[in-house]
Residue, then its C-alpha position, 0 to 999 in steps of 0.5 A: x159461544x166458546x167457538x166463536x170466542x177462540x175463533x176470534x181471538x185466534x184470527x184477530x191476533x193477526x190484526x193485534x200482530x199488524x199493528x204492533x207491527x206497525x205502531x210497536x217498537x219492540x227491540x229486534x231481540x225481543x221480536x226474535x225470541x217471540x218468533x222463536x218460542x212461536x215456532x217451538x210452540x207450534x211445531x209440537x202442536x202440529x205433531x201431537x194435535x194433527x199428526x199423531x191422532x191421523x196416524x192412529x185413525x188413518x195410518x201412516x201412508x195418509x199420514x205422511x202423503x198429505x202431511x208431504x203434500x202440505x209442504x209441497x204446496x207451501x213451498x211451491x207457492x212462497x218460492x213463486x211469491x219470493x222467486x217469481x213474482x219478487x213480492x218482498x217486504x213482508x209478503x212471504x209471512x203474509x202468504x204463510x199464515x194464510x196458506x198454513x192458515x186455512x187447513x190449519x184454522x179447518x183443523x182447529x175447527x174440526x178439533x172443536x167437534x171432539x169438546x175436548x177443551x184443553x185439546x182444543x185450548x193447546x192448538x189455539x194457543x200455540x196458533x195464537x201464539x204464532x200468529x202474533x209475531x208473524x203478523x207483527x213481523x210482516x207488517x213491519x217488513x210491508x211498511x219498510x217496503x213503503x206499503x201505506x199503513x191502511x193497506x197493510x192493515x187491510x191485507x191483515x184484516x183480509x187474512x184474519x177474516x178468512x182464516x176465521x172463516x176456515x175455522x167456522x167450516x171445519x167446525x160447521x161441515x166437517x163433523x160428520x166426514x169420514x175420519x180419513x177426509x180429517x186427517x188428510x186435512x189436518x196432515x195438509x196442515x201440519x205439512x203446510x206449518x212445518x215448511x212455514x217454520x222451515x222457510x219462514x218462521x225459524x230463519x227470521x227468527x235468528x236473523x233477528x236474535x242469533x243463538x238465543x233464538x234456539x233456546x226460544x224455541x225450545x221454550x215455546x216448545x215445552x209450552x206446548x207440551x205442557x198444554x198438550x199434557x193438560x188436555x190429555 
């Protein structure tokens, strides 16, 4: 039950995020802290609830060969969406929840396995706390772009639905695989999340609120950490 209950809180602060997005009328200032102090949050996460345990079980060549990895594919497919393909209005943070999403969701999944629920509780929290600006901020973009408010909403949907499936298979198939398969995933993750922040979250951030956005960060950031040192 407790799975199920942060699965769909996680997942579903995509739906919540698009319709702020859409219906929301927050002040840019605003929206840009919200993002910032997401960024912060989730940067620490990644690095202490993904990165440092498969360093531990799996040292550092698989470690830092599939965290690059992770960044590798993210920045290959959103260079495609925004150089090639020339998908704007808000399609870029769409392909970043989603692409970072899915190893991230597996991950929150596998975290699941260890029953350790303020472990569990600072990735989710720090992945919800993303997932709400970034929704709110792409939804907005897509209906600058002249994007039907039913279309945007079923992209989101779309993305909240199998980000919540990524979370229920890494809780469902991953209990028993070889500790090195783990944290090769979560450093696919991790990898995935820290070229998003890079390439999408951070700049949209301070494009939005200048400087503070860096005090924002570092915010989110002692969030995080915070949470982290509750669940140690």
């Amino acid at each position: 039950m407790l799975m199920f209950a942060i699965i769909v809180v996680v997942s579903g602060a995509l739906i919540v995020g698009a319709l702020w997005g859409l219906y929301g009328h927050l002040p840019a200032w605003l929206e840009g802290n919200l993002l910032a102090i997401a960024g912060g949050a989730l940067m620490i996460s990644v690095v202490i609830e993904l990165v440092q345990p498969s360093l531990a079980d799996s040292g550092i060549w698989v470690t830092a060969a599939f965290t690059l990895l992770g960044a590798l594919v993210f920045a290959g497919v959103d260079y495609l969406i925004d150089e090639k393909l020339n998908s704007k209005g808000g399609a870029g943070l769409l392909a970043a929840i989603t692409l970072d999403g899915v190893p991230e969701n597996l991950a929150l999944g596998v975290s699941l396995i260890s029953g350790n629920v303020m472990q569990v509780a600072a990735l989710a929290g720090s992945i919800l706390l993303s997932n709400l600006p970034e929704a709110a901020g792409g939804a907005k973009e897509m209906r600058k772009a002249g994007n039907s408010h039913k279309k945007i909403l079923m992209l989101w949907i779309g993305a909240a639905i199998l980000l919540s499936l990524a979370a229920i298979l890494g809780k469902m198939l991953l209990a028993d695989v070889d500790k090195i398969i783990l944290s090769a995933i979560n450093c696919f993750a991790a990898g995935a999340v820290i070229a998003s922040l890079a390439t999408e979250v951070f700049p949209t951030a301070f494009k939005r609120d200048n400087h503070w956005a860096g005090i924002s960060a570092a915010v989110g950031l002692i969030m995080a950490l915070g949470l982290s040192q509750l669940g140690g």
